[in-house]
N, C-alpha and C positions, 0 to 999 in steps of 0.2 A: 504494500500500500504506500503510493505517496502524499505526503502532507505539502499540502499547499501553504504558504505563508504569506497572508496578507499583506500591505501600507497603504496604508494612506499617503497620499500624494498631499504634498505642503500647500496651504493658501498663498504663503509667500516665502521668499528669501531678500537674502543680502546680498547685492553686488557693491565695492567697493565703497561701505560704510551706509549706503541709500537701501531701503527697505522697498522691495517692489511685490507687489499682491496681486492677486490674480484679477484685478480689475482696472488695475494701474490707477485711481484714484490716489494714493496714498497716501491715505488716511493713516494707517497703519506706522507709514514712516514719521508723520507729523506726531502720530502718539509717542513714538519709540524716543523722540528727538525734545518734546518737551518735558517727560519723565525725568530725560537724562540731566536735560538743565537744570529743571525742577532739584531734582537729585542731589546736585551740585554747587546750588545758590542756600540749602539747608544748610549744609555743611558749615558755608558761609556765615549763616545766619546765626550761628554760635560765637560767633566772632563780636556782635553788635547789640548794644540793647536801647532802650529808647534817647539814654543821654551818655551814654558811655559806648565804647571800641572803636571799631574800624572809623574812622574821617567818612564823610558823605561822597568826598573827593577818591579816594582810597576803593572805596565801594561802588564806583562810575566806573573805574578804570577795571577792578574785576567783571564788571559785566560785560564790559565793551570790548574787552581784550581776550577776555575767557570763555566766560557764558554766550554770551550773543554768536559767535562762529559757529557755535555748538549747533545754533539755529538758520544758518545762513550757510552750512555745509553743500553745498554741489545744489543750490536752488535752482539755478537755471534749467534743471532739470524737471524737479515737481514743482513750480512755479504756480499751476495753474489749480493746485490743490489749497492755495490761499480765496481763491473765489469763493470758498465756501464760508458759510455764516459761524459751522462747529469746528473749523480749521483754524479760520483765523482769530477767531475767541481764545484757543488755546495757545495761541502764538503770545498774546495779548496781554495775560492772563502768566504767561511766565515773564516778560518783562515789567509787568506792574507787580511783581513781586519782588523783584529785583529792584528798583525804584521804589518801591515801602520798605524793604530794609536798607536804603542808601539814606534815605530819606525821614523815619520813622514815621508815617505816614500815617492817617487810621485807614482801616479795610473798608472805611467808606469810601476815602477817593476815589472819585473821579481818574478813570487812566487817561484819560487827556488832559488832568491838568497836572496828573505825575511829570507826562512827556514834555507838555510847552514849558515847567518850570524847571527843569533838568539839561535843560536843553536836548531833548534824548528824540529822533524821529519815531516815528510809529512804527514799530516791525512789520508792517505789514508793505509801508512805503519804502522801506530801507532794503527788502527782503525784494520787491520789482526793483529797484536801484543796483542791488549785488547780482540779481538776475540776468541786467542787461548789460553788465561790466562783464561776466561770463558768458556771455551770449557774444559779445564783441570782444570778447578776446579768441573765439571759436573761429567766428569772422576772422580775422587777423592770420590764424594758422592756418587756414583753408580746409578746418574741419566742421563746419556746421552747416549741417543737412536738414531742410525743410520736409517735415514730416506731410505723408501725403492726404490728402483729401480725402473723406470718408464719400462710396458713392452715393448716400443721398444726406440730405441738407438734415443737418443734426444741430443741437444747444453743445458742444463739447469743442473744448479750443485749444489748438494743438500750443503746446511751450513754447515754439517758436514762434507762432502767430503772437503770443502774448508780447512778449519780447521786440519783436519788430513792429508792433502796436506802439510798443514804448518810447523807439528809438523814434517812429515817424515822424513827429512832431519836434526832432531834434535839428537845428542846421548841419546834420553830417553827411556830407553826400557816402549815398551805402555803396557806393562803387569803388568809390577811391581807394586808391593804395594805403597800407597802413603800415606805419613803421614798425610794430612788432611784427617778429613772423620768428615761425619755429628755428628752435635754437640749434647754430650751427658751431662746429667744433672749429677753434683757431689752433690748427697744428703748423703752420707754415707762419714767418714772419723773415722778411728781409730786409729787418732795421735794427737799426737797436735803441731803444729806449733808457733817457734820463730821469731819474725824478729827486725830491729832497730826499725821503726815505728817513730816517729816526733822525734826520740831521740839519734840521730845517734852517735855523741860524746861519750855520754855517755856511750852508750851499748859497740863499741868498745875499752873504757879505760878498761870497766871490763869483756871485754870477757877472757883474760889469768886467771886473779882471778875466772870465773866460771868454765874452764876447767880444773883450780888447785883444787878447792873442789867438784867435782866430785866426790861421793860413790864410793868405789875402789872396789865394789864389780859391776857397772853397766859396761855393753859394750860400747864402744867410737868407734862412727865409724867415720873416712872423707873421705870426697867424690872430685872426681873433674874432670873435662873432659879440652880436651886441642886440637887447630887445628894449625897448623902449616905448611910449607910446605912441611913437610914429607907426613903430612897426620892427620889422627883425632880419637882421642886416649880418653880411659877413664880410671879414675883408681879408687883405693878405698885402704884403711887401717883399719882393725878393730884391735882395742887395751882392756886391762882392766885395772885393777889394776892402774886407773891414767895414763895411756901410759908407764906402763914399762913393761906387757907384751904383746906381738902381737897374737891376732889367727890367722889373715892371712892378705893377703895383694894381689890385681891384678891390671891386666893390660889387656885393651881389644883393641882390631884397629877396627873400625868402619869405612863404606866403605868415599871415600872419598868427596863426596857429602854432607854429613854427616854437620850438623852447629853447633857449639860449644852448642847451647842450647840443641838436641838431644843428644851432649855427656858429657853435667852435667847428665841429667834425667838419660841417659844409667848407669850412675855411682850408679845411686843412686838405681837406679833397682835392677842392679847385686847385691851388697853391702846387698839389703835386700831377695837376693832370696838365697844368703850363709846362711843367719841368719837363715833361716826360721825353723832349729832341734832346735833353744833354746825357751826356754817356760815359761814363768811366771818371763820375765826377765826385769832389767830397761833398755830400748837402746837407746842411743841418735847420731844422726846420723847429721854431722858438714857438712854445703856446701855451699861454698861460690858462688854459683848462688843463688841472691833473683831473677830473674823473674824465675826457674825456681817452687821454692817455690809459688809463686804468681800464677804462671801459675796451678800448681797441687789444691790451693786452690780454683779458681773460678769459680762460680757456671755452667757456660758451657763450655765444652772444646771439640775443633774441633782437637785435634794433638793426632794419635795415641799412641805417643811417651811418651803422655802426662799420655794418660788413663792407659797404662801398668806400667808407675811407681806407679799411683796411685792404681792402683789394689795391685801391688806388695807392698804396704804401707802397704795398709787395711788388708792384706793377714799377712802381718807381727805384723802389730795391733791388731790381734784377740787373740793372744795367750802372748802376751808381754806388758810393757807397753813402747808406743815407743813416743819419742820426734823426730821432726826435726828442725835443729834448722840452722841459718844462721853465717856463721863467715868471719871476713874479709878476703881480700886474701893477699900476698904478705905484711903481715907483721910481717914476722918470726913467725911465732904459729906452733909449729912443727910437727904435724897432717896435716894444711892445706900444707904444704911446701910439705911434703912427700908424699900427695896425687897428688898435682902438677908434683911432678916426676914420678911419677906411669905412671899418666896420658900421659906424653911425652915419657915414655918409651912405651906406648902402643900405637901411632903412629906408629912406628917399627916393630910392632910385626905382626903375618901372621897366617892363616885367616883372615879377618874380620869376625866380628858378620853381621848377615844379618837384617839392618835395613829400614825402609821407604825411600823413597823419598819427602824429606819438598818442599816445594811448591816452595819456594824461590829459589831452585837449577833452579827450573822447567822454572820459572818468568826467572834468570840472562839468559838463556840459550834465550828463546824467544826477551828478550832486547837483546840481543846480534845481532839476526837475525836482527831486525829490524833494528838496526844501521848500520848492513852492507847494507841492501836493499835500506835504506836513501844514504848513500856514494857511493854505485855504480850507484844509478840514479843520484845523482849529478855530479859523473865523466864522465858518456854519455851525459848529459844534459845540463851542465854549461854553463851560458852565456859568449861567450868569455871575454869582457871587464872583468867579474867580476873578472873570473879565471887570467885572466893575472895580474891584479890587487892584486890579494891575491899572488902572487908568487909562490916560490916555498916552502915556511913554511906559509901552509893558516892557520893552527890550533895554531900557535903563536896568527895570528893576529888577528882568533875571538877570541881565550881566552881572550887577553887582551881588544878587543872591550867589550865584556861582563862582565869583572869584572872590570877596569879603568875608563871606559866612561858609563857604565849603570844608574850609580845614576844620570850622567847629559843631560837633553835632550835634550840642544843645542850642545854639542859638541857630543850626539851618533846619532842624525840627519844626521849631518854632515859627519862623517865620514862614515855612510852607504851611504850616494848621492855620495859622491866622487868613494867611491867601486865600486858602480853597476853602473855609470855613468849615472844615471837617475835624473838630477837635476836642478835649474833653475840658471844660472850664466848671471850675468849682461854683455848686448853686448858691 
């Protein structure tokens, strides 16, 4: 006789810390993920009592740095399980617990006047905001795949719809290039690099004495990019003979998105794609960006901006011998001075060169959104008392709640009870 051995087939599993259930809803993950916070902020909670332990300040920075990721783990993915009424309560629901013990708060509050007096966004706006920073970072690698169409007209909204719902009403053209992109390995360089290294004093007393002995026979280049609010500029100077002859010298405008680290590297690009007729020559090229020196030296690099100067190095290093070297800025050394102007003259100047978009434009643009969505739900939502309370300058009075009264947590107790009017006063 054989015995047959049943299982049950799982409702759900774990891939790569995300809980997915056989309905793909999940609910299931949102439960597993607030528990755990939940879990976590107890622990805490030992730590503080209504006027004594942890700073209110102290207790922001565990949430934000610890708790809250717990919650904003790979959202981009179940994103669309916040539309729900019992999802996003619970999302809600552990950060006003969080915020009542930062805060000593009663279990009356109000969760939107925890948030607007905290300065804390609503996890629910913060959670589309980390969504679409993950959604456009997928963008970026050239991995994000729009999930297909169901064949007939449904209420269900794929995460990527969500997401690019989001972005829509962004100024970012979705087509354009993007300066992040998947990380490539620098095993090749045909330069060699200078920098101060543990000895920063020192190298700068004798940076003029190494630009004064100088081969007058090698090329001297400086480099330097510049943002301003005209706009964001790069420029370059190449000299020989010690700097008292010039071979040339520019000026470039890069668009205005553009962050001052893509317009050193931009500098330092151009600078070596002029150079590229001479051959078997010494060149040393002066920029006083070290991150972005740091940046071209190590071993993976995600910024396209990053891998074209470096191309453009090695590209220059095969037939030359090239240094690059770091100099300080703004201390009269008259290369770097004159590349600095270059650089601000080429703010002004028209065209732009046509460069990436850095991530960080992409990021300020989505913070942005988010903070307005936080402030218009607080202006339809406010609980009277609070708002009357705060007046008619509220952003005075949490600045200074937040930075005056944070380190004390009897008097930042206090003056949140009095705000929201949720507090216990003797009859």
């Amino acid at each position: 006789m054989c015995s047959l051995k049943l299982s049950l087939l799982s409702t759900s599993a774990k891939f790569l810390g995300v809980t997915l259930d056989s309905k793909l809803n999940f609910n299931e993950h949102i439960t597993n993920i607030t528990n755990k916070a939940t879990a976590s902020l107890m622990q805490c909670r030992k730590a503080v009592g209504p006027t004594w332990g942890l700073t209110p300040k102290t207790c922001s920075w565990i949430y934000k740095a610890i708790i809250r990721p717990i919650l904003t783990y790979c959202c981009s993915v179940w994103i669309r399980s916040t539309l729900t009424n019992m999802n996003a309560t619970k999302l809600r629901r552990v950060q006003a617990l969080a915020l009542r013990i930062m805060t000593g708060a009663m279990p009356s509050t109000p969760f939107i006047s925890l948030n607007q007096l905290t300065n804390t966004t609503d996890i629910i706006f913060h959670l589309q905001g980390e969504s679409a920073k993950g959604s456009e970072r997928l963008r970026a690698y050239g991995n994000l795949s729009r999930e297909r169409l169901p064949p007939i007209k449904g209420t269900i909204k794929a995460h990527t719809t969500i997401n690019n719902d989001f972005m829509a009403e962004l100024d970012i053209p979705s087509n354009a290039e993007r300066d992040l992109t998947v990380p490539t390995l620098n095993l090749e360089q045909n330069f060699t690099t200078t920098t101060p290294g543990d000895h920063s004093n020192s190298y700068r007393e004798q940076l003029q004495n190494t630009i004064d002995s100088t081969p007058s026979d090698s090329i001297t280049c400086y480099t330097d990019g510049s943002k301003t609010d005209e706009g964001c500029g790069a420029g370059f100077i190449i000299t020989t003979n010690n700097n008292d002859t010039t071979l040339h010298e520019g000026s470039y405008r890069l668009p205005d998105y553009c962050t001052v680290f893509q317009a050193e590297l931009t500098a330092i690009t151009e600078a070596c794609t002029h150079l590229t007729s001479n051959n078997n020559k010494h060149i040393i090229i002066w920029t006083d960006s070290l991150s972005s020196i740091q940046a071209i030296t190590t071993l993976n690099i995600k910024s396209r901006t990053v891998i074209e100067c470096l191309n453009a190095l090695n590209h220059l290093g095969t037939t030359n011998t090239l240094e690059l070297r770091w100099i300080a800025a703004h201390t009269g050394i008259w290369g770097n001075e004159k590349a600095d102007e270059l650089a601000k003259l080429g703010t002004t100047t028209s065209p732009p060169l046509t460069r990436p978009i850095p991530q960080s434009h992409i990021n300020d643009y989505i913070n942005n959104k988010v903070t307005k969505l936080n402030q218009d739900h607080w202006n339809n939502n406010a609980p009277r008392h609070t708002k009357m309370t705060l007046g008619r300058n509220p952003t005075k009075i949490i600045h200074n709640l937040n930075t005056s009264l944070i380190s004390n947590r009897k008097d930042y107790r206090t003056a949140i009870q009095l705000i929201t009017g949720h507090c216990g006063l003797l009859a």
